[in-house]
C-alpha positions in Angstrom: -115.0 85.6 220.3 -112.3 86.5 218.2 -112.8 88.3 215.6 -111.5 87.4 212.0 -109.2 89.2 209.6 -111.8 89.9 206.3 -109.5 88.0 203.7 -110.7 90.7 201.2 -110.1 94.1 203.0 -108.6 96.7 200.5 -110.8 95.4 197.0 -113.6 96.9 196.4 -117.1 95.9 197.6 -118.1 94.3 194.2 -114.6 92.7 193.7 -115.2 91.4 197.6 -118.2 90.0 196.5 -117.6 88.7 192.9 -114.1 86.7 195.0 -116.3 85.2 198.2 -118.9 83.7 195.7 -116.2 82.0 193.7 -115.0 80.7 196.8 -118.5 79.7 197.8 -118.3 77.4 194.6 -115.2 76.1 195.2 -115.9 75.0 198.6 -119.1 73.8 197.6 -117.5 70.9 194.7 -115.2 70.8 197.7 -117.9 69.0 199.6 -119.8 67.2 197.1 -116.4 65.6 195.8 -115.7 64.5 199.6 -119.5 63.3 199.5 -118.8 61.4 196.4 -115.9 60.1 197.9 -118.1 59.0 201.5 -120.4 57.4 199.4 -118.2 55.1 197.3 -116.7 54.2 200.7 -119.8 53.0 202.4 -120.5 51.0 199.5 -117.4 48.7 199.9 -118.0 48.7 203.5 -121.4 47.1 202.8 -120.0 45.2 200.2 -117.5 43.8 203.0 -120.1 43.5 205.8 -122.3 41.0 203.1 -118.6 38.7 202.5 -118.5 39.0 206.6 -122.1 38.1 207.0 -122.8 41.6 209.2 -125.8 43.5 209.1 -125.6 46.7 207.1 -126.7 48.9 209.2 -124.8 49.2 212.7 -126.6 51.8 215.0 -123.7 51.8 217.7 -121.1 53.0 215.0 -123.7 55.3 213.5 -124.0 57.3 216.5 -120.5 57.0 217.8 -119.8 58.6 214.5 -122.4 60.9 215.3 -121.3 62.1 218.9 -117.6 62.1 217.0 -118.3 64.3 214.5 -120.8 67.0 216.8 -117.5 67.1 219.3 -115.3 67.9 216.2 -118.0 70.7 215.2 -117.8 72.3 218.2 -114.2 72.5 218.6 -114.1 74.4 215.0 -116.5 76.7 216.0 -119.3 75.3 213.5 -122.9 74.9 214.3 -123.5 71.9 216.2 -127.2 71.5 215.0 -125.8 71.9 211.4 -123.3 69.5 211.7 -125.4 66.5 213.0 -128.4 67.3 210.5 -125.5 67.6 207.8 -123.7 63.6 209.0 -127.6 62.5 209.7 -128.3 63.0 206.1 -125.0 61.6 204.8 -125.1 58.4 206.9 -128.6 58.5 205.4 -127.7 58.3 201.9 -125.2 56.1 202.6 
């Protein structure tokens, strides 16, 4: 595996860490904005699947969205256990 550059090599320990947990922040509205933005999505889908007459819920989408997004986790090196719990829980509030 290739190991990565630390982005904050030459600061000080405590200026390391004070600078990686504002980026932890950042990240993390990062991903509750893009949640926000998932959620107001899948409710105008529904809304459009109740003018079409569709079911709601469409399991064949669900887990080609699913296999989709564990292929794509893999290929950025993320956790693919993570990512399936993590779209699992947002199809689920969705």
């Amino acid at each position: 595996m290739k190991q990565e550059k630390n982005a904050n090599e030459g600061i000080s320990p405590e200026a390391s860490l004070a600078k990686s947990r504002e980026e932890i922040r950042e990240i993390t509205k990062s991903i509750l904005d893009l949640a926000n933005a998932r959620q107001k999505l899948s409710l105008q889908v529904s809304r459009d699947k109740v003018l079409l007459g569709e079911a709601i819920a469409n399991p064949e989408i669900e887990r080609e969205l699913l296999t989709e997004s564990i292929e794509y986790s893999k290929s950025i090196g993320l956790d693919e256990e993570f990512a399936r719990d993590l779209v699992l829980e947002l199809m689920r509030f969705s």
